[in-house]
PyMOL Python script that loads the backbone (N, CA, C, O; Angstrom):
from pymol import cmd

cmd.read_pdbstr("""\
ATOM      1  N   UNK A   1     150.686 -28.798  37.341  1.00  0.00           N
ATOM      2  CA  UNK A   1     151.120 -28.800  35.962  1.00  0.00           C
ATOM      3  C   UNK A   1     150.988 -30.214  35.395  1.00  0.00           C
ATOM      4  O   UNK A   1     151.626 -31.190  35.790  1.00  0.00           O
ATOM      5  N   UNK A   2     150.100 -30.197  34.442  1.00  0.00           N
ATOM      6  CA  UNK A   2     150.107 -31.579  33.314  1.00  0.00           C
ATOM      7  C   UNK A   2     151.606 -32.041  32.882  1.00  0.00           C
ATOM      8  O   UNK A   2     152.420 -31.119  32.939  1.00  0.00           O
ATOM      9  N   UNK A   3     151.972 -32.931  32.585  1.00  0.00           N
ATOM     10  CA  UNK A   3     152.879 -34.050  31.501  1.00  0.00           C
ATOM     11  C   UNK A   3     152.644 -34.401  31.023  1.00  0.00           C
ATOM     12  O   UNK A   3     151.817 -35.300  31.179  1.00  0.00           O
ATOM     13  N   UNK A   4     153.164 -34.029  29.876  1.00  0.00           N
ATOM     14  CA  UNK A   4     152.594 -34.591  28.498  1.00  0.00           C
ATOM     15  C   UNK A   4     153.375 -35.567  28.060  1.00  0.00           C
ATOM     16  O   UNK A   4     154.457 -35.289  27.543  1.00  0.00           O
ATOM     17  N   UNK A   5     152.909 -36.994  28.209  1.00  0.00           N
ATOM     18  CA  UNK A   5     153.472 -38.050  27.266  1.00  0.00           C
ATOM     19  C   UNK A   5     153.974 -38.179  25.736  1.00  0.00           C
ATOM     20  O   UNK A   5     153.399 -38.665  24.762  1.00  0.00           O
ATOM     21  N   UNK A   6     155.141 -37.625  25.851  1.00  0.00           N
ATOM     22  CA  UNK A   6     156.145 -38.370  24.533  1.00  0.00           C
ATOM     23  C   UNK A   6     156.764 -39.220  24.358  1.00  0.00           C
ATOM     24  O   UNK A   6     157.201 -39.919  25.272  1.00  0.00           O
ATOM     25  N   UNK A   7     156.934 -39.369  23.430  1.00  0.00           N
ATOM     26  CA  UNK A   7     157.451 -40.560  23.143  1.00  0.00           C
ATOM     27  C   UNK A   7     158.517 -40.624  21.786  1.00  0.00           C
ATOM     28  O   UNK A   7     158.022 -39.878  20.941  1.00  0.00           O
ATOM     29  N   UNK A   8     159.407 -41.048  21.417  1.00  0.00           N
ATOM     30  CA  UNK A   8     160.470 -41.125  20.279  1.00  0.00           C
ATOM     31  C   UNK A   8     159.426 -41.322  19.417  1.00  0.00           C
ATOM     32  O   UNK A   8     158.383 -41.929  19.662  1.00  0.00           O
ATOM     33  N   UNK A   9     159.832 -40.641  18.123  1.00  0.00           N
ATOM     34  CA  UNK A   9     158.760 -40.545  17.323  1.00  0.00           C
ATOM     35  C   UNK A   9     157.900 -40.148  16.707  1.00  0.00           C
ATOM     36  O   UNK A   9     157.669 -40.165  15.498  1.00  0.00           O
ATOM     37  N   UNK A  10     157.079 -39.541  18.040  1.00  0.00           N
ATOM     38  CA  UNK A  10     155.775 -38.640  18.005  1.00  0.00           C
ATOM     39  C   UNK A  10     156.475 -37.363  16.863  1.00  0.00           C
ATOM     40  O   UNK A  10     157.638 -36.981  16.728  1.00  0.00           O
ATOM     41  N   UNK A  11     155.499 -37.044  16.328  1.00  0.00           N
ATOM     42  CA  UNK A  11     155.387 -36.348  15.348  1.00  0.00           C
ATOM     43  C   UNK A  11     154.540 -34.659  16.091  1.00  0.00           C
ATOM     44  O   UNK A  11     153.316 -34.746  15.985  1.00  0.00           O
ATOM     45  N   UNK A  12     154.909 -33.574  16.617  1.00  0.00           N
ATOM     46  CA  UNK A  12     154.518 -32.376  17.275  1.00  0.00           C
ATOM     47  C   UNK A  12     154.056 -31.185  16.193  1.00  0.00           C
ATOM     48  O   UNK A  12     154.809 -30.738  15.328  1.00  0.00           O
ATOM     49  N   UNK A  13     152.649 -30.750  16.412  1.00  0.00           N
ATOM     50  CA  UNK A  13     152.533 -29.393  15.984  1.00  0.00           C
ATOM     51  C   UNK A  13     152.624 -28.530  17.145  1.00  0.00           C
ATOM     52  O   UNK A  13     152.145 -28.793  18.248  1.00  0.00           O
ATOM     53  N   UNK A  14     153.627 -26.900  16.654  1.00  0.00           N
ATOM     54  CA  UNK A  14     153.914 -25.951  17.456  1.00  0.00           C
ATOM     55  C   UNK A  14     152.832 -25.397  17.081  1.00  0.00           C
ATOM     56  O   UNK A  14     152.170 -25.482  16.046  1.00  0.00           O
ATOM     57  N   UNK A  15     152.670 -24.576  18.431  1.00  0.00           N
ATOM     58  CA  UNK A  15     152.408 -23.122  18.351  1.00  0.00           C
ATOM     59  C   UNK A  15     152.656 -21.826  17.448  1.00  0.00           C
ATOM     60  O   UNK A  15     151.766 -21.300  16.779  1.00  0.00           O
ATOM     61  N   UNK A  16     154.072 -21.348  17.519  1.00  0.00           N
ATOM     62  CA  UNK A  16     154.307 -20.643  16.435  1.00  0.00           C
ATOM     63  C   UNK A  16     155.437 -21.682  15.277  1.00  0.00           C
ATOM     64  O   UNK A  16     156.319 -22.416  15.722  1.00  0.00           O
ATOM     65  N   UNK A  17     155.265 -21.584  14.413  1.00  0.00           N
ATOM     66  CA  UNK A  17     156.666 -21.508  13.235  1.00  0.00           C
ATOM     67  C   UNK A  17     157.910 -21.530  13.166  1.00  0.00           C
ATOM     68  O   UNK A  17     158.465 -20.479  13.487  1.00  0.00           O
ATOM     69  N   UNK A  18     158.589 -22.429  12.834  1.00  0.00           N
ATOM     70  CA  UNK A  18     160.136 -22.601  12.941  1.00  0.00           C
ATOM     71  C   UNK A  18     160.593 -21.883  12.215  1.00  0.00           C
ATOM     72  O   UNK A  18     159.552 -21.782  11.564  1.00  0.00           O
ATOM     73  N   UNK A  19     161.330 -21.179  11.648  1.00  0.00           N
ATOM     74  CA  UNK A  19     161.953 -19.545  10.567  1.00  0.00           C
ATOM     75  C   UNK A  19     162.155 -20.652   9.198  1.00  0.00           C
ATOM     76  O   UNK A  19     162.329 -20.054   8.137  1.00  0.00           O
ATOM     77  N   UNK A  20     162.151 -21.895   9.120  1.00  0.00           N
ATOM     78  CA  UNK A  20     161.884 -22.445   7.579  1.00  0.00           C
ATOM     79  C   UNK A  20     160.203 -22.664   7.221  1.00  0.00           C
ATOM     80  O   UNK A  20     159.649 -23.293   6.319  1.00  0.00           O
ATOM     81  N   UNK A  21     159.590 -21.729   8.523  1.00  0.00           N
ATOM     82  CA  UNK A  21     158.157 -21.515   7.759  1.00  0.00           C
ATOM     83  C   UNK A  21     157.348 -23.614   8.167  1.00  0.00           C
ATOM     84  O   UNK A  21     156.182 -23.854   7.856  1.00  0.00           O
ATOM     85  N   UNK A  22     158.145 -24.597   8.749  1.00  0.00           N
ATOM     86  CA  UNK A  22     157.206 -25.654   9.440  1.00  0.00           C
ATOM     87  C   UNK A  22     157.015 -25.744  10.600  1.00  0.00           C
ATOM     88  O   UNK A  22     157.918 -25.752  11.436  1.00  0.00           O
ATOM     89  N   UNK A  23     155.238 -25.866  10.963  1.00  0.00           N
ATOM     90  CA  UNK A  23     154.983 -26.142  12.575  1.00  0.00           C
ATOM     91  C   UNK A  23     155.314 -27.740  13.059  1.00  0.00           C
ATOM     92  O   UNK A  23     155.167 -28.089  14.230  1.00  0.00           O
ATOM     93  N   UNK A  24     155.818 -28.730  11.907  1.00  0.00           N
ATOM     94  CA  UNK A  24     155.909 -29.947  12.629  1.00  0.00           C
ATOM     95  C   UNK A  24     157.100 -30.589  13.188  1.00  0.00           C
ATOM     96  O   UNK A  24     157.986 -30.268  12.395  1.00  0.00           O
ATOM     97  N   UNK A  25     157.596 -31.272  14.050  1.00  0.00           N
ATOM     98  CA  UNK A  25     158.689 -31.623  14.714  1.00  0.00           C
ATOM     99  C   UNK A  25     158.306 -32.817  15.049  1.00  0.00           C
ATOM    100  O   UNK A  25     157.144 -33.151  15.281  1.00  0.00           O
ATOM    101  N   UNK A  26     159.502 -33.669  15.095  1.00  0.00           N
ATOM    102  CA  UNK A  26     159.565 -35.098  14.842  1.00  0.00           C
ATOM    103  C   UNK A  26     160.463 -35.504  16.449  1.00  0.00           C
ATOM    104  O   UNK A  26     161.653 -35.191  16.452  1.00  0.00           O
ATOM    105  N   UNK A  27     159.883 -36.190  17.782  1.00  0.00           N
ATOM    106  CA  UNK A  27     160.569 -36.132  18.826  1.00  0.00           C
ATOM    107  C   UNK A  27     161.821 -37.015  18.712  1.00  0.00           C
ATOM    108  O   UNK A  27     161.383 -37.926  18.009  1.00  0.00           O
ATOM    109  N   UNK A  28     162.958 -37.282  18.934  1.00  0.00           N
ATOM    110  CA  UNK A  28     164.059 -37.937  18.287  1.00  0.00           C
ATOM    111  C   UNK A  28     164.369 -38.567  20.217  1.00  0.00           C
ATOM    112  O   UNK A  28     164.723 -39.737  20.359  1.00  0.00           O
ATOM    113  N   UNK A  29     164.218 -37.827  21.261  1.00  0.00           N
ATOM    114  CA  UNK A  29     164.611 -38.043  22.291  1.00  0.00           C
ATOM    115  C   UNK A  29     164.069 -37.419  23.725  1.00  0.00           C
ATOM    116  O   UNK A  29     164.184 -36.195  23.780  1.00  0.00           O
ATOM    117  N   UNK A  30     163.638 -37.897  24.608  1.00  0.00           N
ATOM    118  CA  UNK A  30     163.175 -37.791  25.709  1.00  0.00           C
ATOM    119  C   UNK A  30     163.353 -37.951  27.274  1.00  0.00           C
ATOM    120  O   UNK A  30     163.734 -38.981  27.829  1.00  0.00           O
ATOM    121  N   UNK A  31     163.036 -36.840  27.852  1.00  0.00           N
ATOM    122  CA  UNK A  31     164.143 -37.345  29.188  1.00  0.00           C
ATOM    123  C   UNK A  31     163.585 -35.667  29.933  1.00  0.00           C
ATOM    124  O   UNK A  31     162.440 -35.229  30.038  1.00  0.00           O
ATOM    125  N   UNK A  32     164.880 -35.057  30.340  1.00  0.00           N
ATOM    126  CA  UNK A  32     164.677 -33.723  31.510  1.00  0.00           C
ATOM    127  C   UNK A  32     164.696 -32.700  29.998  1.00  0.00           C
ATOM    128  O   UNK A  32     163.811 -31.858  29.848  1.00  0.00           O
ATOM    129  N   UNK A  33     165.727 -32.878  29.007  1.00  0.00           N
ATOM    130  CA  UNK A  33     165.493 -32.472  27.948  1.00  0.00           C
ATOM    131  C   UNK A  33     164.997 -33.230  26.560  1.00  0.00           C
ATOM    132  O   UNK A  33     165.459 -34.277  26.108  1.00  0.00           O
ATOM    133  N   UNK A  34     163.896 -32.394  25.987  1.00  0.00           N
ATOM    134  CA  UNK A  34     163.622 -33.389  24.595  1.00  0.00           C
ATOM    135  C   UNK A  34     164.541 -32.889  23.691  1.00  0.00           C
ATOM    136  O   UNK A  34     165.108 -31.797  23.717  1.00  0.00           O
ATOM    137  N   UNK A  35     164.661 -34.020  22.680  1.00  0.00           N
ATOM    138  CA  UNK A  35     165.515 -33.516  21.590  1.00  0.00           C
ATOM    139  C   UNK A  35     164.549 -33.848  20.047  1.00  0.00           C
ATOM    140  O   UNK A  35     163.893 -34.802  19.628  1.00  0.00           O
ATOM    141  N   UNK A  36     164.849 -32.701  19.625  1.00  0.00           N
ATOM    142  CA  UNK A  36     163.819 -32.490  18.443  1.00  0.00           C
ATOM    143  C   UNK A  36     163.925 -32.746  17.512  1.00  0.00           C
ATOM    144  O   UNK A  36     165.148 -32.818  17.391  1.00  0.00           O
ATOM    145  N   UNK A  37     163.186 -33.155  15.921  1.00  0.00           N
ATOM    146  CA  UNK A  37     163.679 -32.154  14.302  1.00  0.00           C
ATOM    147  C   UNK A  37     162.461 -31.870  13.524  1.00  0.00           C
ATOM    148  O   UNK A  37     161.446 -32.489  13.205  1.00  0.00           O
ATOM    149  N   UNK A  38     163.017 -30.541  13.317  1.00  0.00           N
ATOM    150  CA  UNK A  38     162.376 -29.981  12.087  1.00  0.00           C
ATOM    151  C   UNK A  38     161.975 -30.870  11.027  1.00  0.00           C
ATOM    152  O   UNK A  38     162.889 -31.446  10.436  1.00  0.00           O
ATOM    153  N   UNK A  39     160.611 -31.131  10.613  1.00  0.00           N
ATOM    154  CA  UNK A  39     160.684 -31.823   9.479  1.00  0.00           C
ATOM    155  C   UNK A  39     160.071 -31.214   8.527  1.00  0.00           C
ATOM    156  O   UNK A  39     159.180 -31.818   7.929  1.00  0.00           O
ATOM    157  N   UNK A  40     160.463 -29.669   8.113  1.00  0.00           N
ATOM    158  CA  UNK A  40     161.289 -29.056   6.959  1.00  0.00           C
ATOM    159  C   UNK A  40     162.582 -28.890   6.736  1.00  0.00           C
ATOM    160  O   UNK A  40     163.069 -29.366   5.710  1.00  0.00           O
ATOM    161  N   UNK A  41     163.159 -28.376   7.406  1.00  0.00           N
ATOM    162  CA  UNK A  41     164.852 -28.370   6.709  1.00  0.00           C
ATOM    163  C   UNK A  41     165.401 -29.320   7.564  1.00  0.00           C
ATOM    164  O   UNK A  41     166.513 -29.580   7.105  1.00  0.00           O
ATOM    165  N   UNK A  42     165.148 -30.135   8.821  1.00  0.00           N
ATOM    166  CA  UNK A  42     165.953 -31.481   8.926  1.00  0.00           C
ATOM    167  C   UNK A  42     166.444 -30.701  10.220  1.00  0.00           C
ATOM    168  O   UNK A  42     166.949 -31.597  10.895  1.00  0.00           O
ATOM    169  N   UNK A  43     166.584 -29.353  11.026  1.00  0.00           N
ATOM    170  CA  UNK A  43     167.431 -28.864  11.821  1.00  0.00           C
ATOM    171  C   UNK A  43     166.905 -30.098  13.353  1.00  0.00           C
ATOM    172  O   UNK A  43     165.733 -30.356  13.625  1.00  0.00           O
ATOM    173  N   UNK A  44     168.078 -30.631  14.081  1.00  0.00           N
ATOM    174  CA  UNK A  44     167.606 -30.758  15.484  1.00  0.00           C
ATOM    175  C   UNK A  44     168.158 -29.755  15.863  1.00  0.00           C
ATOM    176  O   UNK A  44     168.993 -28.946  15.458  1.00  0.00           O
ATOM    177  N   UNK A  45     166.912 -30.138  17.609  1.00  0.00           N
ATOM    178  CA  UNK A  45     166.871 -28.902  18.436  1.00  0.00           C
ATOM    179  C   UNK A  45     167.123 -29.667  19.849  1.00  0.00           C
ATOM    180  O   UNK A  45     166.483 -30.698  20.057  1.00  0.00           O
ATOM    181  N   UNK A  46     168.012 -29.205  20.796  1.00  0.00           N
ATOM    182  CA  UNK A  46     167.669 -29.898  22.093  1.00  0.00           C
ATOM    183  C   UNK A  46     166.803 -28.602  23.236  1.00  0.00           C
ATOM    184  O   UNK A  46     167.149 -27.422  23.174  1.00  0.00           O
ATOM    185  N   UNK A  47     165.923 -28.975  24.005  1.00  0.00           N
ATOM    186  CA  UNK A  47     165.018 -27.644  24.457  1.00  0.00           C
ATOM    187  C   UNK A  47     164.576 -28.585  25.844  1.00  0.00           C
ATOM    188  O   UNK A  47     163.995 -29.670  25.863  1.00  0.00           O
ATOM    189  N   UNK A  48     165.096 -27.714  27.033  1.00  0.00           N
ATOM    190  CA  UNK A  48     164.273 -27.909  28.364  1.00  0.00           C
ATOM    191  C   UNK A  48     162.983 -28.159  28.469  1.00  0.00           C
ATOM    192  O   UNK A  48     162.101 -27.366  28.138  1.00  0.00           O
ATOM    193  N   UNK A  49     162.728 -29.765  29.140  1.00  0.00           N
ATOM    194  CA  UNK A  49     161.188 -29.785  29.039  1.00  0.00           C
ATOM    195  C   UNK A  49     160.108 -29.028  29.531  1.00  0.00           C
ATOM    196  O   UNK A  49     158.935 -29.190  29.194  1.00  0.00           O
ATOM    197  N   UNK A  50     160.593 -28.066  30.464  1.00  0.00           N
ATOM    198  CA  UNK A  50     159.633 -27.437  30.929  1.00  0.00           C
ATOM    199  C   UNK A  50     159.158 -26.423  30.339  1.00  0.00           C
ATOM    200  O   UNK A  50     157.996 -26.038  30.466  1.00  0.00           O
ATOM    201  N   UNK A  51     160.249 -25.757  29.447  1.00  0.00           N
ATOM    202  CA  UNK A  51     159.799 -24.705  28.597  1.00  0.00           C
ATOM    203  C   UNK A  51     158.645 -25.037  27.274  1.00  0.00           C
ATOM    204  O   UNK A  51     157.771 -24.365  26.726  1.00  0.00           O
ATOM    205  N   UNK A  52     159.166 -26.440  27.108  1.00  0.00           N
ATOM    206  CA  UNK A  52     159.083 -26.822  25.529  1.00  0.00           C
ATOM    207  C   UNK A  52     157.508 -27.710  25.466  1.00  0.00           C
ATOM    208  O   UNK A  52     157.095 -28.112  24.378  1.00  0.00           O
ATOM    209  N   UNK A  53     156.829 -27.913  26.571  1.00  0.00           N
ATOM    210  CA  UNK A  53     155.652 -28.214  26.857  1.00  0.00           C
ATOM    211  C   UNK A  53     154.856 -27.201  26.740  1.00  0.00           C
ATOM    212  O   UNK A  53     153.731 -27.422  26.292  1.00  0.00           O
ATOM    213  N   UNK A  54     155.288 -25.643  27.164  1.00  0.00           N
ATOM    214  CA  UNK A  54     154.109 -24.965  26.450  1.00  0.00           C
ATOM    215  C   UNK A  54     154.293 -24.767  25.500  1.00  0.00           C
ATOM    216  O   UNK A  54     153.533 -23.817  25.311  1.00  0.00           O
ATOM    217  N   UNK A  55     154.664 -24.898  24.819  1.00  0.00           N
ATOM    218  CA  UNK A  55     154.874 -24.393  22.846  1.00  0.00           C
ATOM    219  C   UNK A  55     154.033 -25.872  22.072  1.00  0.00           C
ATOM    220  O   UNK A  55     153.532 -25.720  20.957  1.00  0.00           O
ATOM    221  N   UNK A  56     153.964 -27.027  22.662  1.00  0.00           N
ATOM    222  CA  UNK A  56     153.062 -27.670  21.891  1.00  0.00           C
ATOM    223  C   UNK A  56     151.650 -27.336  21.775  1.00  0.00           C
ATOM    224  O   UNK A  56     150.916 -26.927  22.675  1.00  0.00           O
ATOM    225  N   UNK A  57     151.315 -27.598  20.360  1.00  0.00           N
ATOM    226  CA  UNK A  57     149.922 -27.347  20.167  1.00  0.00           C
ATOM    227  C   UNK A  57     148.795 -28.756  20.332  1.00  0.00           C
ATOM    228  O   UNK A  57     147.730 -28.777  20.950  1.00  0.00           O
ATOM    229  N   UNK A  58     149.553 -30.040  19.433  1.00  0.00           N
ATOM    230  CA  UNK A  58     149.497 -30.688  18.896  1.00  0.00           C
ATOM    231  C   UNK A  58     150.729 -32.185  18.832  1.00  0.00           C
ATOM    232  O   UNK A  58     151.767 -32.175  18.169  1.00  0.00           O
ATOM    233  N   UNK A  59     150.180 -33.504  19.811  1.00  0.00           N
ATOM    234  CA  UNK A  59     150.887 -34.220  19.613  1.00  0.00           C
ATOM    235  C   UNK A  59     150.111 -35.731  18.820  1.00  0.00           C
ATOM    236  O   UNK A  59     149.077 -36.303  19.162  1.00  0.00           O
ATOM    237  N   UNK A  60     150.913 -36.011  17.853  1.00  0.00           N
ATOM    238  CA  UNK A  60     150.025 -36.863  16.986  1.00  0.00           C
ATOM    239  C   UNK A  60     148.540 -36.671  16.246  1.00  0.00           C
ATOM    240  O   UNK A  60     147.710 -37.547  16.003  1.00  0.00           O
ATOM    241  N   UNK A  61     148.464 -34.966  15.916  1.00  0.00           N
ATOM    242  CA  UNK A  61     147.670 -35.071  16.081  1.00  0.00           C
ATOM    243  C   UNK A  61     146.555 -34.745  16.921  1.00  0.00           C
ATOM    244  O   UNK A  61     145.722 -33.970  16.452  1.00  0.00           O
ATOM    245  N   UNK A  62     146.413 -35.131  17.911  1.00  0.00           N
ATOM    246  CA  UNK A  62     145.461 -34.813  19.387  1.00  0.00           C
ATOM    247  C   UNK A  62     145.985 -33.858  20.311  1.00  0.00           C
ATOM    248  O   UNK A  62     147.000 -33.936  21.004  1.00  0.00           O
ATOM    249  N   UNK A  63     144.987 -32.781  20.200  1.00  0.00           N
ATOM    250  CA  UNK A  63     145.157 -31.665  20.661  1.00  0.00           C
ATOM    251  C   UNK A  63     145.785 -31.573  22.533  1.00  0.00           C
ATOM    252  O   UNK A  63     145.277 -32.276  23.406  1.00  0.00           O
ATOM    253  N   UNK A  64     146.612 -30.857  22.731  1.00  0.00           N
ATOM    254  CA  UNK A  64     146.884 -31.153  24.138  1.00  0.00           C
ATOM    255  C   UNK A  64     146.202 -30.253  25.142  1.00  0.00           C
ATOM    256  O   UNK A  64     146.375 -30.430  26.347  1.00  0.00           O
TER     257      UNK A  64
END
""", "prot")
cmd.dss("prot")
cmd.show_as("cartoon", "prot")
cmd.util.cbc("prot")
cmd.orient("prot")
């Protein structure tokens, strides 16, 4: 299994859609869990890294 380098900051396109209708997420925190936000309605998210590596599409940009 790959690791994908994040970093505070990084700016993420998902896979599917957050229910306010944006694929982008803004990484706020990094570690065993990342911690996320929506940057449409502002929601953070905290999400197990192992899960939350396949749902990226898109980090910075450059496809993963």
């Amino acid at each position: 299994m790959k690791i994908i380098k994040l970093a505070v900051g990084d700016v993420l396109q998902m896979k599917k859609p957050h229910p306010c209708g944006s694929v982008s997420f803004r990484v706020l925190r990094v570690g065993s869990d990342i911690r996320i936000v929506c940057t449409g309605c502002g929601r953070d998210l905290t999400v197990p890294r192992i899960a939350f590596e396949k749902k990226i599409k898109t980090v910075n940009g450059e496809k993963v």
